[in-house]
C-alpha positions in Angstrom: 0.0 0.0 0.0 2.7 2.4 1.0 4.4 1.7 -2.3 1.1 2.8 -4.4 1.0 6.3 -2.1 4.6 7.2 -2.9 4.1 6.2 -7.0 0.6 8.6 -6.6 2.9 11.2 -4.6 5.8 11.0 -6.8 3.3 11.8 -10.3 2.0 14.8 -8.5 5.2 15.9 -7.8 6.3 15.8 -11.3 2.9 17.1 -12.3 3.1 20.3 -10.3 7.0 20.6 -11.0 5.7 20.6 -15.0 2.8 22.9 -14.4 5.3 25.3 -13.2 7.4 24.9 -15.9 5.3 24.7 -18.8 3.8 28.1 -17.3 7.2 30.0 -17.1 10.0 28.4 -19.2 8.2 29.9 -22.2 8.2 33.6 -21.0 11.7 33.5 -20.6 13.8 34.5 -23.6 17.4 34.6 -21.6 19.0 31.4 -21.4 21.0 32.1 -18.6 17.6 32.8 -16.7 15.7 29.5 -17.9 19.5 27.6 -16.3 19.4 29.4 -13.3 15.4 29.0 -12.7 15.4 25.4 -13.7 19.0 24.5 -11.4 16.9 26.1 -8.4 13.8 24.3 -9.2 15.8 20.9 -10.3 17.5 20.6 -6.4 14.4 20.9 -4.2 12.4 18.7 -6.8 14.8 16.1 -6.6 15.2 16.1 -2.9 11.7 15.6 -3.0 11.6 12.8 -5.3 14.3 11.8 -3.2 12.7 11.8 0.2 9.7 9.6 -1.1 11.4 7.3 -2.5 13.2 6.5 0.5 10.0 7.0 2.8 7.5 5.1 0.8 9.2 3.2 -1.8 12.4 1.8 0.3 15.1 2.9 -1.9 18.1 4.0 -1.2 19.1 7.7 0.0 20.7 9.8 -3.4 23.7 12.0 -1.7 24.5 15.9 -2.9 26.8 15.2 -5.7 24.0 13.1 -7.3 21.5 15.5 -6.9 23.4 18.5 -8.0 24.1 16.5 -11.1 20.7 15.6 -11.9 19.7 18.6 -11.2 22.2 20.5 -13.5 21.7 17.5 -16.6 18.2 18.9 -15.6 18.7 22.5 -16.2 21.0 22.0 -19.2 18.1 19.9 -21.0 15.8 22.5 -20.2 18.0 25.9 -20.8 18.6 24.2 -24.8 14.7 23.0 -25.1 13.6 25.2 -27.8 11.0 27.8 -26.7 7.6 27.5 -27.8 7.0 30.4 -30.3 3.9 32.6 -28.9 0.3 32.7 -31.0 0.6 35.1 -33.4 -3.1 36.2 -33.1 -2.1 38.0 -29.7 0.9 39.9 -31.0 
């Protein structure tokens, strides 16, 4: 049971982490901006992550180096996504 709860949790995390992303990654035209908002986002999402899966799931604790890794390969994907071009009927 506790391993259905921290699947459920975990998808709302990432939900909520993309709802906040789609929403301002788009807006944001500097690429140093979209790296700097997605490294700060990236560590306290994957602490999160983190902490459930050891919690609920029973896996094993991630330390900092791993998490400031993913959370940088995270912010790299993200700062070279291409941004979504805007609708031209509201320009």
């Amino acid at each position: 049971m506790l391993f259905l709860v921290g699947i459920i949790t975990r998808l709302a995390i990432v939900l909520g982490a993309s709802l906040i992303l789609g929403k301002t990654l788009p807006i944001m035209p500097n690429k140093v901006c979209r790296f700097i908002f997605s490294f700060v986002l990236g560590v306290p999402l994957d602490l999160a992550i983190n902490y459930i899966d050891v919690s609920l799931r029973g896996y094993h604790k991630t330390g900092w180096t791993w998490t400031f890794s993913f959370a940088l390969l995270f912010a790299t994907w993200l700062t070279f996504w291409p941004a979504e071009p805007r609708n031209s009927s509201t320009q």
